[in-house]
DRENMARDO-88482 format. One record per atom (N, C-alpha, C): residue in three letters; x, y negated, z negated. Coordinates in pm, whole numbers, padded with zeros to 5 digits, always signed. Each point is the difference from the previous one (the first is absolute). Layout:
BEGIN
ALAXYZ
...
This chain:
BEGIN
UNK+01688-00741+01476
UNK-00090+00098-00058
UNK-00080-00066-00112
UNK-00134+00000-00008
UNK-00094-00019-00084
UNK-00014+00092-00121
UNK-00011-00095-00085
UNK-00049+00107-00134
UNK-00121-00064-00097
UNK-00071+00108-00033
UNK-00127-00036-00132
UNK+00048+00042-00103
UNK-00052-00061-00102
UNK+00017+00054-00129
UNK-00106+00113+00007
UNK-00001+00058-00155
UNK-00092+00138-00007
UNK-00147-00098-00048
UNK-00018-00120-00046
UNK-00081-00022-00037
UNK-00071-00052+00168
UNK+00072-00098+00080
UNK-00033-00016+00135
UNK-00078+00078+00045
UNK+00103+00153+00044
UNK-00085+00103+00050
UNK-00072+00064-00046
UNK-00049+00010-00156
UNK-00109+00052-00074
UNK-00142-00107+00108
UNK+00013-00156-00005
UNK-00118-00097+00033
UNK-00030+00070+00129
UNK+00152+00021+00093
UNK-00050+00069+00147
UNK-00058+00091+00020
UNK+00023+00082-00093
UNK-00047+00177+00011
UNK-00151-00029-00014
UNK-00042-00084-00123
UNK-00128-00005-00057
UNK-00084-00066+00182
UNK+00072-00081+00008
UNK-00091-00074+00127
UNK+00012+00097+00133
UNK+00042+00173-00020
UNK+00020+00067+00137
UNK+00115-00018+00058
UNK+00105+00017-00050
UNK+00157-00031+00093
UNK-00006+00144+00071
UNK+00065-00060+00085
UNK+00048+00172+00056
UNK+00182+00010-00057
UNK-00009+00123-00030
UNK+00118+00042-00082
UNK+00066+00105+00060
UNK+00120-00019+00034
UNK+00106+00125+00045
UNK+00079+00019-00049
UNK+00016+00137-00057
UNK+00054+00096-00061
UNK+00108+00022+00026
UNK+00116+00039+00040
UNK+00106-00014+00057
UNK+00099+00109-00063
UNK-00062+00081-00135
UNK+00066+00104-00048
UNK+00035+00120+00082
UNK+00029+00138-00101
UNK+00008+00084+00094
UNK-00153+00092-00027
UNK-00058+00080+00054
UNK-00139+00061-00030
UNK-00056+00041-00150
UNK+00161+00058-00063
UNK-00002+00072-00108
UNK-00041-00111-00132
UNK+00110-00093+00026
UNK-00031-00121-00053
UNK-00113-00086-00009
UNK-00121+00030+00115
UNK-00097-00069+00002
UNK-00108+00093-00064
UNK-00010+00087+00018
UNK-00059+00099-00082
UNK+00039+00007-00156
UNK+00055-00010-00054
UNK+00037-00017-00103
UNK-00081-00146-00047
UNK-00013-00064+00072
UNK-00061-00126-00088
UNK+00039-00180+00079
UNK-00134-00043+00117
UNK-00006-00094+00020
UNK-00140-00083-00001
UNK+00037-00114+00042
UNK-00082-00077-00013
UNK-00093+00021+00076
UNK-00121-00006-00040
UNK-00157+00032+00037
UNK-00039-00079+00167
UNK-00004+00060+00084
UNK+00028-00046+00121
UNK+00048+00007+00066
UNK+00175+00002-00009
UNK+00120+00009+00056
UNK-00020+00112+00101
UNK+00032-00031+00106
UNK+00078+00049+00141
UNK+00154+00037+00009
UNK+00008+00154-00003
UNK+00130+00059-00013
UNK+00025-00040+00131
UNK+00110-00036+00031
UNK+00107+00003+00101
UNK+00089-00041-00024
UNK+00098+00110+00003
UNK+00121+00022-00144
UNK+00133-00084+00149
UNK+00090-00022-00072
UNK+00115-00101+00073
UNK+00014+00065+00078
UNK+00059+00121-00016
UNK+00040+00088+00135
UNK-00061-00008+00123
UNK-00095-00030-00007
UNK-00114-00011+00066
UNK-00041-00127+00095
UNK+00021-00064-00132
UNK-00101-00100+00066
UNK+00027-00096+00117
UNK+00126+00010+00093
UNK+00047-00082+00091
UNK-00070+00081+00103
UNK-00035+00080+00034
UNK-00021+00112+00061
UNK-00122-00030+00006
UNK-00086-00006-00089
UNK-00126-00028-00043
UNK-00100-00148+00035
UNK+00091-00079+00035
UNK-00080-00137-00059
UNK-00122-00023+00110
UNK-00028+00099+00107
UNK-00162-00040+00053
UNK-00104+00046-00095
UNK+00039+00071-00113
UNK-00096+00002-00094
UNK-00009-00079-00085
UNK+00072-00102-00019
UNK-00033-00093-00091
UNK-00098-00102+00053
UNK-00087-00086-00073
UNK-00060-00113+00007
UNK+00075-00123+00102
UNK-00100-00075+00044
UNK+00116-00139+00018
UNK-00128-00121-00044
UNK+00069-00117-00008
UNK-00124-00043-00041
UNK-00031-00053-00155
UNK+00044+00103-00058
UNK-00023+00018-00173
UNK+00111+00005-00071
UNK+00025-00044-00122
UNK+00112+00005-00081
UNK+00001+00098-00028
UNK+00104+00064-00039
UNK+00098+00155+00038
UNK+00064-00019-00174
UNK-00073+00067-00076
UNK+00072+00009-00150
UNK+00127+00134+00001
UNK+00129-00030+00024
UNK+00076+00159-00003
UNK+00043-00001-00163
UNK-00015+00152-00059
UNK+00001+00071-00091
UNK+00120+00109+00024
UNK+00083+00042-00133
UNK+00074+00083-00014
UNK+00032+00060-00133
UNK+00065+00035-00026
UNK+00036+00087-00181
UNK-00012-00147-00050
UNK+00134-00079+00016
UNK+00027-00129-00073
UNK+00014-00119+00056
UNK-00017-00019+00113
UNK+00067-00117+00135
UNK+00076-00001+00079
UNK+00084+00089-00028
UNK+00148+00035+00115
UNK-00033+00016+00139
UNK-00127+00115-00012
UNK+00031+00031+00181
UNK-00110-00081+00002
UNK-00105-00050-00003
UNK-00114-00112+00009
UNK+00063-00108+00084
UNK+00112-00011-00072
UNK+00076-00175+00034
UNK+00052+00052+00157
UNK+00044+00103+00008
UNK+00062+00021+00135
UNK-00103+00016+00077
UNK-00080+00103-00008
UNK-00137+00001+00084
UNK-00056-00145+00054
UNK+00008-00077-00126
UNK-00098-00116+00043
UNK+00089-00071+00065
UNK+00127-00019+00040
UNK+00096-00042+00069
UNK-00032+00013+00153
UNK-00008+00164-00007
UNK-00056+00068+00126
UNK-00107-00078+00091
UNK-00089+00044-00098
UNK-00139-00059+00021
UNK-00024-00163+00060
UNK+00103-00081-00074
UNK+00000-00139+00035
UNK-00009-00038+00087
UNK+00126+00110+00082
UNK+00093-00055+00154
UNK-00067+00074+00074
UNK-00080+00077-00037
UNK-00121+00078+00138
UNK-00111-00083-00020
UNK-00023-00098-00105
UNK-00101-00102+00052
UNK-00136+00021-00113
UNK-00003+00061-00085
UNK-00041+00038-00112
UNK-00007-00123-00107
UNK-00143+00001-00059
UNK+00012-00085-00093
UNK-00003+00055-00152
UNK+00159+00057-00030
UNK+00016+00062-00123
UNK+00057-00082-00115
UNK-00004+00107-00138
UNK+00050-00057-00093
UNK+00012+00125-00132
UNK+00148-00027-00035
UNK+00000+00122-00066
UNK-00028-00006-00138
UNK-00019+00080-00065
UNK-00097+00009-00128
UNK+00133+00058-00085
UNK+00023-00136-00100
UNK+00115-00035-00142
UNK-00038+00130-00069
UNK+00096+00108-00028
UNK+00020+00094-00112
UNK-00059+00120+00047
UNK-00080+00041+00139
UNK-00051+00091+00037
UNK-00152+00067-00098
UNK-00024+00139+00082
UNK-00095+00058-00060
UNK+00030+00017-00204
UNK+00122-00045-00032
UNK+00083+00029-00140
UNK-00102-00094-00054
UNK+00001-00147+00063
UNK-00031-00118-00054
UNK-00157+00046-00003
UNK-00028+00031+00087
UNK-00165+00009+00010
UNK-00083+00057-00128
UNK+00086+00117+00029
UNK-00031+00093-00153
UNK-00001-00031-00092
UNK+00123-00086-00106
UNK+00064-00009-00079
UNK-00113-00103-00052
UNK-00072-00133+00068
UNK-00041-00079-00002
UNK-00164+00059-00016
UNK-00052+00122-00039
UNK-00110+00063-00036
UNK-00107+00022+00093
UNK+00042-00054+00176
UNK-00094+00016+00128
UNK+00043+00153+00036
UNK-00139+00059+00073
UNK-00048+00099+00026
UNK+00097+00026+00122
UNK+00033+00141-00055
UNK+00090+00114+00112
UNK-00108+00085-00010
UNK+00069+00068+00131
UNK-00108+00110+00074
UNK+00085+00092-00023
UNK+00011+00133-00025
UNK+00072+00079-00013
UNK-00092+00153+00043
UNK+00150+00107+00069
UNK-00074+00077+00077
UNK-00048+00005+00125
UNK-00046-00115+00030
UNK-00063-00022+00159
UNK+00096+00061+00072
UNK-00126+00024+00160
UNK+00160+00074+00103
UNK+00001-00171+00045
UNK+00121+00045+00018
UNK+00063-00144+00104
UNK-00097-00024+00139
UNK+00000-00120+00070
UNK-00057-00037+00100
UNK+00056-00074+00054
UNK-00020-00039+00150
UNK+00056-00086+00090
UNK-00105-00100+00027
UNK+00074-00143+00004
UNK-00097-00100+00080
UNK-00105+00060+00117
């Protein structure tokens, strides 16, 4: 499993990463990163013809926990992921722009 730091994936985001969300809805509404593609864990095995292929795959979560597993996921289905050190926590904390409110969306 791959990992970025928050400063890493700040450079990616800026250059257009695609970002997956991996929370649960409530959680993403509450406050993510500007861009981000909800498709919360439960989900997302179920899900993955909606993801990208092709493109680096930034996964996002509260703090890193389920990110790291997702992007595990993601690996062994052939995915070029990498999970993002400290989650949407880190993002914030570090003074980059959350979206808050939005309805959730799917790839």
């Amino acid at each position: 499993m791959r990992e970025v730091t928050p400063e890493e994936f700040a450079a990616a985001h800026a250059d257009g990463a695609f970002v997956v969300d991996v929370r649960e809805p409530g959680e993403y509404v509450g406050g993510h990163v500007p861009g981000a593609v909800l498709l919360p864990m439960s989900q997302l095995a179920a899900r993955l013809g909606e993801v990208p292929r092709g493109v680096p795959l930034y996964v996002i979560c509260a703090s890193g926990n389920r990110s790291k597993s997702m992007t595990s996921l993601l690996e062994r289905a052939g995915f070029d992921a990498y999970s993002v050190a400290g989650g949407t926590a880190a993002w914030a904390r570090a003074g980059r722009p959350v979206v808050r409110g939005a309805r959730p969306h799917a790839a």
